[in-house]
LOBA-398607 format. One record per residue: residue number from 0; residue in one letter; x, y, z of N, C-alpha, C in turn. Coordinates in nm, 3 decimals. Atoms other than C-alpha are relative to their C-alpha. Example, Ala and Ser with C-alpha at 12.3 -4.5 7.8 and 13.67 -1.06 7.14 Angstrom:
<atoms>
+-----+--------+---------+---------+---------+---------+---------+---------+---------+---------+---------+
! num ! residu !     n.X !     n.Y !     n.Z !    ca.X !    ca.Y !    ca.Z !     c.X !     c.Y !     c.Z !
+-----+--------+---------+---------+---------+---------+---------+---------+---------+---------+---------+
!   0 !      A !   0.089 !  -0.119 !   0.000 !   1.230 !  -0.450 !   0.780 !   0.090 !   0.120 !   0.000 !
!   1 !      S !  -0.082 !  -0.119 !  -0.006 !   1.367 !  -0.106 !   0.714 !  -0.077 !   0.109 !   0.073 !
+-----+--------+---------+---------+---------+---------+---------+---------+---------+---------+---------+
</atoms>
This chain:
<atoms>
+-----+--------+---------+---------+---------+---------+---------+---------+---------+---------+---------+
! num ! residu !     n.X !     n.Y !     n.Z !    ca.X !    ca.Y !    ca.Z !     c.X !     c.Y !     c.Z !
+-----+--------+---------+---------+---------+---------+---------+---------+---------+---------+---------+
!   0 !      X !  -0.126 !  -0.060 !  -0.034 !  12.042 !  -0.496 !  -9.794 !   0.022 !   0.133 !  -0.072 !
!   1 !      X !   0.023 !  -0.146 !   0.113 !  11.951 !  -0.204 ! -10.023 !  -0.005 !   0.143 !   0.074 !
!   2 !      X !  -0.045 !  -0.126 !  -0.075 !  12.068 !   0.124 !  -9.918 !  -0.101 !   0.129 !  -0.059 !
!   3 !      X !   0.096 !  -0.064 !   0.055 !  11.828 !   0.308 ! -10.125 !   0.003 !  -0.042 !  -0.126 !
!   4 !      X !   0.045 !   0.025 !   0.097 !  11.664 !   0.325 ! -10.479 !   0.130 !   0.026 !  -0.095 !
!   5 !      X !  -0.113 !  -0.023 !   0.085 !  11.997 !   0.449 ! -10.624 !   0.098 !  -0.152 !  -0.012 !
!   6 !      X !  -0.042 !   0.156 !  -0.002 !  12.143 !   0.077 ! -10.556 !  -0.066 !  -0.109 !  -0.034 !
!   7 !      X !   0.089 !   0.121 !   0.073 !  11.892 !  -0.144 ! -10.779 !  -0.022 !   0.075 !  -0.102 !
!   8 !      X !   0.049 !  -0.039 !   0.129 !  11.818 !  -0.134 ! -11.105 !  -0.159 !  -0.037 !  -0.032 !
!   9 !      X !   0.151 !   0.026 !  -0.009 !  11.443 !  -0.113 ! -11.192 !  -0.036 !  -0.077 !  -0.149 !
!  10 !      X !  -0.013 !   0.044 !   0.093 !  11.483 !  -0.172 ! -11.562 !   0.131 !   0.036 !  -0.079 !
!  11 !      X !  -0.124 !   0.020 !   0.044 !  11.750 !  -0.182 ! -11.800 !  -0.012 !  -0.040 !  -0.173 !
!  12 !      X !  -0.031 !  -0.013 !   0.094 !  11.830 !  -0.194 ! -12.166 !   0.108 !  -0.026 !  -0.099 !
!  13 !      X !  -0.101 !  -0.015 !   0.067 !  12.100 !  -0.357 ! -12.403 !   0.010 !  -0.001 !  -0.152 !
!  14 !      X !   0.008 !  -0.068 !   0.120 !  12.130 !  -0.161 ! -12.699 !   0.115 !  -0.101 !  -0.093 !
!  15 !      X !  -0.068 !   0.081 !   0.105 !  12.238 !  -0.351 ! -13.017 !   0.159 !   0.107 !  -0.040 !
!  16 !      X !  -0.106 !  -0.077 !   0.066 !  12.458 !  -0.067 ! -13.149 !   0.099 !   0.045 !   0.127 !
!  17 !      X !  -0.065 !   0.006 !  -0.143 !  12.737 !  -0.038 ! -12.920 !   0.088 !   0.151 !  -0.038 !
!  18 !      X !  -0.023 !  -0.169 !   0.022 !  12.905 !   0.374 ! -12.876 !   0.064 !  -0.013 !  -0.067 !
!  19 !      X !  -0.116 !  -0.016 !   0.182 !  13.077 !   0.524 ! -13.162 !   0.069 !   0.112 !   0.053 !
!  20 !      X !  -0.095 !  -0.103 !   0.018 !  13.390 !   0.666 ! -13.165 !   0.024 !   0.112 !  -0.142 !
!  21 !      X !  -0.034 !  -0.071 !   0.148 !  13.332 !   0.828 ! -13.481 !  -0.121 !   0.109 !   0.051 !
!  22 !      X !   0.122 !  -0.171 !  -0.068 !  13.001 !   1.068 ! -13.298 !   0.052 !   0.008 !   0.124 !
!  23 !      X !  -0.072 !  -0.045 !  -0.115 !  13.213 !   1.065 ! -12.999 !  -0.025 !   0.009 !   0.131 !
!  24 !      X !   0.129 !   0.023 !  -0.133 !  13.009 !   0.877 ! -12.761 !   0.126 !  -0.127 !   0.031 !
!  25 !      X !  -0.087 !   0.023 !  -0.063 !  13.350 !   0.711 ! -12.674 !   0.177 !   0.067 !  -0.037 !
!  26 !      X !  -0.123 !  -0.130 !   0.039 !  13.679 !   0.929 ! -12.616 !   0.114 !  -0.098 !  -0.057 !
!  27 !      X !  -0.094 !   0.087 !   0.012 !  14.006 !   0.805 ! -12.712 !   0.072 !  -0.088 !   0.086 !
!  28 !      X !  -0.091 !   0.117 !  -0.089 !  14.137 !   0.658 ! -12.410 !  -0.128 !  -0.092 !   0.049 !
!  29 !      X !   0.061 !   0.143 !  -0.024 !  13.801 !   0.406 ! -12.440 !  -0.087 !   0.076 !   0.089 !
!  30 !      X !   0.115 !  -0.018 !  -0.099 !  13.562 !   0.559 ! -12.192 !  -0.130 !   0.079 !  -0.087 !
!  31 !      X !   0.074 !  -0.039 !   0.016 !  13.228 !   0.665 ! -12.232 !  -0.029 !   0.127 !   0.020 !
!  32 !      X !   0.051 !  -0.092 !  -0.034 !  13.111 !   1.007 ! -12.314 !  -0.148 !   0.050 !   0.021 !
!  33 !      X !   0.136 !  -0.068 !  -0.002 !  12.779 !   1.065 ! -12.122 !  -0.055 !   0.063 !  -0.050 !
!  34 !      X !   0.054 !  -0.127 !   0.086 !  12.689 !   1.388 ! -12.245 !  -0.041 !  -0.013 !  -0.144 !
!  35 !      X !  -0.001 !   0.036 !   0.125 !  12.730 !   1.280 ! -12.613 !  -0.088 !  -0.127 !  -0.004 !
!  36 !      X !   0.075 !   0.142 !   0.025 !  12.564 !   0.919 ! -12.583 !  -0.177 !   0.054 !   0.061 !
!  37 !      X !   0.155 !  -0.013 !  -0.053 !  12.258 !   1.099 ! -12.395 !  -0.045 !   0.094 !  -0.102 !
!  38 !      X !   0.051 !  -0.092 !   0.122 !  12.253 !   1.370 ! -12.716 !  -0.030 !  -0.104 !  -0.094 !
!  39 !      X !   0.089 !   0.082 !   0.127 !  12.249 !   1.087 ! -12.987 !  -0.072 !  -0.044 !   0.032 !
!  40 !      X !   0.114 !   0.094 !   0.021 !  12.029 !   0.859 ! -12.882 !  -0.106 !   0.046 !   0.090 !
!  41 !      X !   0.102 !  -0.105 !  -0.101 !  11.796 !   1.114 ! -12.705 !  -0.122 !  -0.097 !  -0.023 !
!  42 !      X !   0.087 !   0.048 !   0.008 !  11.525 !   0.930 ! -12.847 !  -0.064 !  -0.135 !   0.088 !
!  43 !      X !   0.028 !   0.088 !  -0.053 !  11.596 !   0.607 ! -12.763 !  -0.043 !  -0.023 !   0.148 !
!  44 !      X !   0.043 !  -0.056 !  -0.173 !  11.625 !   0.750 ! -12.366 !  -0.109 !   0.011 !   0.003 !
!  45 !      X !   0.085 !  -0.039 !  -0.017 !  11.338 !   0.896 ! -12.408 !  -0.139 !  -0.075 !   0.030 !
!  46 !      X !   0.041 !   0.160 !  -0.013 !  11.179 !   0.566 ! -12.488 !  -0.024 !  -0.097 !   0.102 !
!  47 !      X !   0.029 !   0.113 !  -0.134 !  11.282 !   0.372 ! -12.198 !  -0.031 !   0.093 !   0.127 !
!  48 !      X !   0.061 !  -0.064 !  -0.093 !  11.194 !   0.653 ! -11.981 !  -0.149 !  -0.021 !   0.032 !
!  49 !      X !   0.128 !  -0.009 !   0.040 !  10.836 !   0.676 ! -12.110 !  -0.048 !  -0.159 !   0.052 !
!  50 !      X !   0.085 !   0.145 !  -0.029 !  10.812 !   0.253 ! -12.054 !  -0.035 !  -0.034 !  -0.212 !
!  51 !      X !   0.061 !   0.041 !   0.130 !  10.741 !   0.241 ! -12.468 !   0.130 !  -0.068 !  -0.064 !
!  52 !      X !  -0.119 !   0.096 !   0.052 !  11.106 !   0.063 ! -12.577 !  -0.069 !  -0.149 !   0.012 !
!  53 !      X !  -0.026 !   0.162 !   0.001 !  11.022 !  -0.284 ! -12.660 !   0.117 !  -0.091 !   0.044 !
!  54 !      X !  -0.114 !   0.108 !  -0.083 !  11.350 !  -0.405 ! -12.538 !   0.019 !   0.039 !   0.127 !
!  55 !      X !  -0.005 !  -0.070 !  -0.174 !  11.323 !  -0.265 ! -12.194 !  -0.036 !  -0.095 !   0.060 !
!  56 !      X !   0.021 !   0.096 !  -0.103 !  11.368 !  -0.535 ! -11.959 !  -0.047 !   0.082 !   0.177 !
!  57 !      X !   0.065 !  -0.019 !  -0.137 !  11.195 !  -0.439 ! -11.592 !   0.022 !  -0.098 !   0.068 !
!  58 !      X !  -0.115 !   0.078 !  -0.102 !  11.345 !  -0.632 ! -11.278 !  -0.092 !  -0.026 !   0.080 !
!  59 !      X !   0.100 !   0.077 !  -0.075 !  11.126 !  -0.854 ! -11.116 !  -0.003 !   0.015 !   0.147 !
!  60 !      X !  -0.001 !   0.001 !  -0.155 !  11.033 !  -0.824 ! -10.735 !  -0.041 !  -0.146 !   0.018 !
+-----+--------+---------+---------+---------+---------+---------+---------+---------+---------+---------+
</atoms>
């Protein structure tokens, strides 16, 4: 029923440390700031991009 690749997740990732309002990777009224959560943890992205994150779950066919 999949409308394209943008509607499934292929893998996925849940990070222990959850965003900080103190580096401002959540604003004050509670939402997430993209921009800022993809600057700190550049690495970690970088990680599950690459396939080398050990906690990177991949979604079974």
């Amino acid at each position: 029923q999949a409308t394209g690749s943008a509607s499934r997740l292929a893998w996925a990732c849940l990070m222990s440390e959850p965003p900080s309002l103190d580096k401002g990777e959540v604003t004050d009224k509670g939402s997430l700031n993209q921009r800022v959560i993809l600057s700190c943890r550049a690495e970690r992205i970088e990680a599950l991009y690459q396939g080398a994150d050990p906690q990177r779950v991949t979604a079974e066919r």
